[in-house]
N, C-alpha and C positions, 0 to 999 in steps of 0.2 A: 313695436313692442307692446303688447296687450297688460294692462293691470287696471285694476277698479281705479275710480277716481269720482273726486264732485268734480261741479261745475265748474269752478279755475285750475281743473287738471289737476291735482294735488289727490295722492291714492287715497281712499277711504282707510282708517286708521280702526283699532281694536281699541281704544281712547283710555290707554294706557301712560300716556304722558302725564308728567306733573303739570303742575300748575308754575309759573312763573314768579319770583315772590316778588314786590314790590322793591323798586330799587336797582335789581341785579343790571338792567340796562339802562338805566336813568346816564345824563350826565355826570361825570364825575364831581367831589370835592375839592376847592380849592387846593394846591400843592399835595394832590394825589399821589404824583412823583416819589416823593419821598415815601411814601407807606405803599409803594408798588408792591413788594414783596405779600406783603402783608394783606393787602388787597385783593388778591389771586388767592393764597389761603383760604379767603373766607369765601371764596364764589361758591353757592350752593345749587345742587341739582336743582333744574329748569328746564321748559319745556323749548325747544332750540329753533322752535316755527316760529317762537315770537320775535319779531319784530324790534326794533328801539321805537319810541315814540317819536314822528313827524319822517321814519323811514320810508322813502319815496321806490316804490314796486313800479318799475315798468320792463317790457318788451324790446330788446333791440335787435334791429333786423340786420344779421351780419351775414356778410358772404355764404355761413354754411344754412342758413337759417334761423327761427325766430329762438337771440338766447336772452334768458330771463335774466333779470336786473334790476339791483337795489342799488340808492343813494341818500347819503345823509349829510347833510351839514349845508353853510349860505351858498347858493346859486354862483354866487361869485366868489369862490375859496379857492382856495389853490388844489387841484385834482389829488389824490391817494387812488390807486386803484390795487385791490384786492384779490388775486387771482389763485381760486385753488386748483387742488391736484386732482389724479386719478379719485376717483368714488367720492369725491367730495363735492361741494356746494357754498353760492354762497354766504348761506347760515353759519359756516363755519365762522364766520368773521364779526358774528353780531356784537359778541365783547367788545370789540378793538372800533366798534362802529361811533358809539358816542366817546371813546375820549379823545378820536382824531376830529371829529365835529368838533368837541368842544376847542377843541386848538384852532378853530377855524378855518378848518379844510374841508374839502366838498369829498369827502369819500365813497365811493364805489364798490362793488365787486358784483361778479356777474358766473354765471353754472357756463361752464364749458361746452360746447357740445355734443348731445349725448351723455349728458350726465342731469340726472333729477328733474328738473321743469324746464332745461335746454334738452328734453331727450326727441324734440320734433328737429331738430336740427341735424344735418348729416353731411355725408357725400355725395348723396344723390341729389341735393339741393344745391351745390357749387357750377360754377359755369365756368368750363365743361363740368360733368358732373366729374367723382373719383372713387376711386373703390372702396378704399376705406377713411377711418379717421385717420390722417397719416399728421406728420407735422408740420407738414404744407399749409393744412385746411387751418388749424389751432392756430398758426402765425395771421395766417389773414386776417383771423377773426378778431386775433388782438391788435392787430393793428388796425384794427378798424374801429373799433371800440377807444383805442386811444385819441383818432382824429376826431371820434364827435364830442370832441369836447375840446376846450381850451387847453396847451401845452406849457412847456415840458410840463411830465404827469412825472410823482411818487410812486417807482411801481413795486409792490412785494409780490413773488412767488413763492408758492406755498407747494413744495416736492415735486412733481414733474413739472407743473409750473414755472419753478426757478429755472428749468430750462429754458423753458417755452421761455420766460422773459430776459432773457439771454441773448435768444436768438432776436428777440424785437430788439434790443438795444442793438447790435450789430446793423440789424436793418434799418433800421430809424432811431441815432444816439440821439437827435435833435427833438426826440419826442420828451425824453426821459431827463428830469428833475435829478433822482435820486434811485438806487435798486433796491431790493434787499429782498435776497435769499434766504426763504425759511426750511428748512431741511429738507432742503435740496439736493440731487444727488451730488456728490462731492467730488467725483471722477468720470470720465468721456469713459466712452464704448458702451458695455455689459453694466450700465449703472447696480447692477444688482451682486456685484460678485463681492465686493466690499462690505454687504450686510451681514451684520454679526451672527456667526456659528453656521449660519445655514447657506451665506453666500457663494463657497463654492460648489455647491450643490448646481445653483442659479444656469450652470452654463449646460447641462445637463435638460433642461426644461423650456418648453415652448412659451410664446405669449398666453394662448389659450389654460395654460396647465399653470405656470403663474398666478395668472389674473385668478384662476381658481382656487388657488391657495391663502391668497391677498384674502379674496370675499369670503372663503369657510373661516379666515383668522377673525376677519371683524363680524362677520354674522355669530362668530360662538364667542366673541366679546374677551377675546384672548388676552386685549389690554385694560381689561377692568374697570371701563371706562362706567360711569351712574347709569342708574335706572332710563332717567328722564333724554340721557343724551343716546344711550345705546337703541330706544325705543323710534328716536328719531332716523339714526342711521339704518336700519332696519326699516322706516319707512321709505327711508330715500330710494331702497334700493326694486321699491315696486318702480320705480319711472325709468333708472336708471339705463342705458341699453345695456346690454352683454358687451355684443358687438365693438363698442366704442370702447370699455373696459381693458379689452383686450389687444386692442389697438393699443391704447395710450403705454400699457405693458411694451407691448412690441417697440415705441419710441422711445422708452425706457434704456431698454438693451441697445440700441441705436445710439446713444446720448452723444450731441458733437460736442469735440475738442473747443472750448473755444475762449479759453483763458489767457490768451493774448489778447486780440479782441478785446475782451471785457477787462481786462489789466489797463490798455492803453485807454480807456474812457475817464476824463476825469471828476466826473460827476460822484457825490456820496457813495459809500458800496458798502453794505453790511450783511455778514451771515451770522445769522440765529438759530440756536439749534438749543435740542435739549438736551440734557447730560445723557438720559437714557433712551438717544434717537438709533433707528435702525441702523444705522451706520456708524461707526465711532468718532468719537470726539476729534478726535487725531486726523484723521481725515478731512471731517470739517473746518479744522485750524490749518491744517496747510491748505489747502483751499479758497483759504479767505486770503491768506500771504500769496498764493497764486497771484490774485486776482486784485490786489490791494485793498483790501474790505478792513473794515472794523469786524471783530469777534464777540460777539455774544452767547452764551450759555444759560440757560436755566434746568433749576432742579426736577424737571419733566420727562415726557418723552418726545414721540414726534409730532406731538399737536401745542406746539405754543402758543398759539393761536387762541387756542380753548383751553386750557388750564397757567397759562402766564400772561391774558394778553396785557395786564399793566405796565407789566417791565418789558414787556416786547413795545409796546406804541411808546413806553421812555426813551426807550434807545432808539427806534426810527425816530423818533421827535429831536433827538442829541445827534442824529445822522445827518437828518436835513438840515440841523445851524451849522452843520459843519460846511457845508457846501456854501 
């Protein structure tokens, strides 16, 4: 996939982003917890390249190729691993990055495959190679990311993701601490038929013709999301490939059954979502009773991650003493 770029691969920008204010990724304050709400409130437009301070950037070379990766928190903490969705990255997770550090946990998250600064990474790079990005290559990959490092790991998925890490719990429970599904799809097969107003449209349309509709929603900023963060995802999506895009769609409409399985696991299980996530509430909540999870809701939509992550890392932090 061809696009401008400097020297660390990252596209050349129209330097249109804001600036960062002082603070917005610092450590948290003392019994943050309590003024969670309140905290998220006040998060202001920011430029989403930055970084937390003492954020550790490196390269890890998984079965499909080299995917890019960030860590924060002591060397020796108990692992959190971060995993996002279709067209996402993982900048999405910079909020949520110091106040799981500050609880003294070594947190992660790492670009999929074919997505942003994993976009050298493919099918053609696996041994044998494979055609496309399917959910073969995405499992490997997180399972491979899980082993280099210390075990059981904290794992969240963040929408296709919570599948994706679904199916690593199945394949490896002995790896996993704790889950937790952030609006995730909430039903096996046609994950997309269940999305509000236009879902059954969904069965009607190809991956290709999806994935196309997903990127005109977020390139024309359908969800109103700032200045500083829209500038961002609009830059990500110079690296991004099509190809994978499309894919991940395609695993979408695939989505396995696999709420026995993850019923029978007894480790922490929690779904987060937000009141105004693609999917409905309703869904989400049985869902989570499927599957025996704790229930979380905030006043968002599908990104709790980036507009709730206080009360989202409370509740993962109230998830893991549970266990």
């Amino acid at each position: 996939m061809e696009s401008a770029g400097d020297e660390a691969g990252r596209p050349v920008t129209d330097g249109s982003f804001r600036s960062t204010p002082a603070g917005v990724l610092a450590p948290p304050p003392p019994g943050w917890q309590s003024d969670a709400e309140m905290l998220d409130r006040a998060i202001p437009d920011f430029d989403w390249r930055t970084l937390p301070e003492g954020a550790e950037p490196d390269v890890f070379d998984a079965p499909s190729g080299p995917l890019a990766r960030i860590a924060l928190g002591p060397r020796d903490g108990r692992r959190v691993l971060l995993i996002p969705g279709a067209t996402g990255s993982k900048e999405d997770f910079v909020l949520m990055l110091p106040l799981l550090a500050a609880a003294g946990f070594r947190v992660e998250s790492y670009d999929l495959a074919g997505q942003y600064e994993s976009h050298l990474a493919g099918p053609w790079r696996t041994d044998p190679p494979r055609e496309r990005y399917d959910a073969d290559l995405f499992l490997a990959d997180l399972l491979a990311v899980l082993d280099s490092g210390t075990q059981p790991v904290h794992v969240l998925g963040y929408s296709f993701a919570g599948t994706l890490a679904q199916q690593a719990l199945v394949a490896r429970p002995d790896a996993f601490a704790s889950l937790t599904l952030l609006s995730s799809p909430p039903e096996p097969g046609q994950a997309f038929r269940g999305i509000k107003r236009i879902g059954p449209l969904s069965a009607f349309t190809t991956p290709h013709q999806g994935a196309a509709l997903m990127l005109w929603g977020i390139r024309n900023n359908l969800n109103r999301v700032p200045p500083g963060r829209l500038a961002f995802v609009r830059e990500r999506f110079a690296l991004t490939r099509r190809d994978s895009v499309d894919d991940l769609i395609a695993c979408m409409m695939r989505t396995p059954d696999l709420r026995a399985e993850v019923a029978a696991a007894t480790i922490p299980k929690l779904v987060a979502v937000g009141a105004h996530d693609l999917w409905p509430v309703e869904l989400h909540q049985r869902s989570a009773r499927e599957i025996g999870a704790r229930f979380s809701v905030y006043a968002t939509g599908h990104s709790p991650c980036e507009t709730a992550p206080h009360q989202l890392v409370r509740d993962m932090l109230a998830a893991f003493d549970a266990g």
